[in-house]
C-alpha positions in Angstrom: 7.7 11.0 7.8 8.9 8.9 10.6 6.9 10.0 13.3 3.2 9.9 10.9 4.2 6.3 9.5 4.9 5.5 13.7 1.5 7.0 14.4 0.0 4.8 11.9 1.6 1.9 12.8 0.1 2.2 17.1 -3.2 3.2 15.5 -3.6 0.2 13.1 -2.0 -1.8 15.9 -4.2 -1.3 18.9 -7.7 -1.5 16.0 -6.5 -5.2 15.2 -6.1 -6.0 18.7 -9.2 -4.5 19.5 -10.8 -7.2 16.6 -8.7 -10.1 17.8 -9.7 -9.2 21.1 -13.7 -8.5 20.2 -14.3 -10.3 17.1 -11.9 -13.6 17.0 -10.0 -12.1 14.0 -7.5 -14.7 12.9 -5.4 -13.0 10.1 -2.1 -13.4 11.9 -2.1 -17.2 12.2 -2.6 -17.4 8.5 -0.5 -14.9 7.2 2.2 -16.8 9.5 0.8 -19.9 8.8 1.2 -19.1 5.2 5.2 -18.4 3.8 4.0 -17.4 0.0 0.9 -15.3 1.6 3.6 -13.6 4.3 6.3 -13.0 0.8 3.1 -11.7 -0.9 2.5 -9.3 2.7 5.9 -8.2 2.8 6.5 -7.3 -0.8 3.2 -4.7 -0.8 4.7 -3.1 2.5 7.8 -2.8 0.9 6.6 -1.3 -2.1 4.3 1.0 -0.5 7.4 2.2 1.8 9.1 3.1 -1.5 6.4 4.7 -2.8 5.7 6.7 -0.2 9.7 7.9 -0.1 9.6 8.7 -3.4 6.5 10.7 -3.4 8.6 12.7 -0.4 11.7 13.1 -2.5 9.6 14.1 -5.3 7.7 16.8 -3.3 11.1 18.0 -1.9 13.0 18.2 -5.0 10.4 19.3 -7.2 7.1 20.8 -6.6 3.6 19.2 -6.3 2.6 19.9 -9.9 5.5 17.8 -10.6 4.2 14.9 -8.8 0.6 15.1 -9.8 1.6 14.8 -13.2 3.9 11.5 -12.2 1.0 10.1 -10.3 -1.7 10.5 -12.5 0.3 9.5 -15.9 1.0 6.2 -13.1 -2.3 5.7 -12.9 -3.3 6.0 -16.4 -1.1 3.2 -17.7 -2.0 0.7 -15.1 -5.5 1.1 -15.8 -4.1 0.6 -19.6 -2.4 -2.6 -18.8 -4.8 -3.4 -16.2 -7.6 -3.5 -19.5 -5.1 -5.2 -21.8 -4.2 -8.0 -19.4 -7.6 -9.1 -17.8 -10.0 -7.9 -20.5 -11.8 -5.2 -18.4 -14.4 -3.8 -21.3 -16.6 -0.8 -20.8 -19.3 -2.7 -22.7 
């Protein structure tokens, strides 16, 4: 887990330097530039990190059925909620 989140991390590193570098990308100054769009940054990559760690523990413990049926029940009631709080109709 260490080593594939580490490869991701150089990958997606030397791609936005690349479009810094090439195409002026300024993301970094505003996220930096911005403490409640930097909170907002940090809380996703913290919640991914524990998702990903529990999708591990739940492979290791259990068995992939297991989490296929934890992922996909997931998914079902945030696209519930998701309908219920902004009004998404399949008019």
């Amino acid at each position: 887990m260490f080593t594939n989140n580490l490869f991701g991390l150089v990958i997606s590193l030397i791609i936005y330097a690349f479009e810094v570098q090439f195409y002026g990308d300024d993301s970094h100054t505003r996220i930096f530039g911005n403490p409640q769009l930097l909170y907002e940054s940090v809380a996703i990559g913290l919640c991914g990190s524990i998702g990903q760690v529990f999708i591990f523990l739940t492979v290791s413990l259990f068995d992939c059925y297991l989490l296929t049926i934890i992922t996909t029940t997931r998914k079902f009631f945030s696209v519930v909620y998701s309908n219920f709080k902004f009004g998404h109709n399949f008019n």
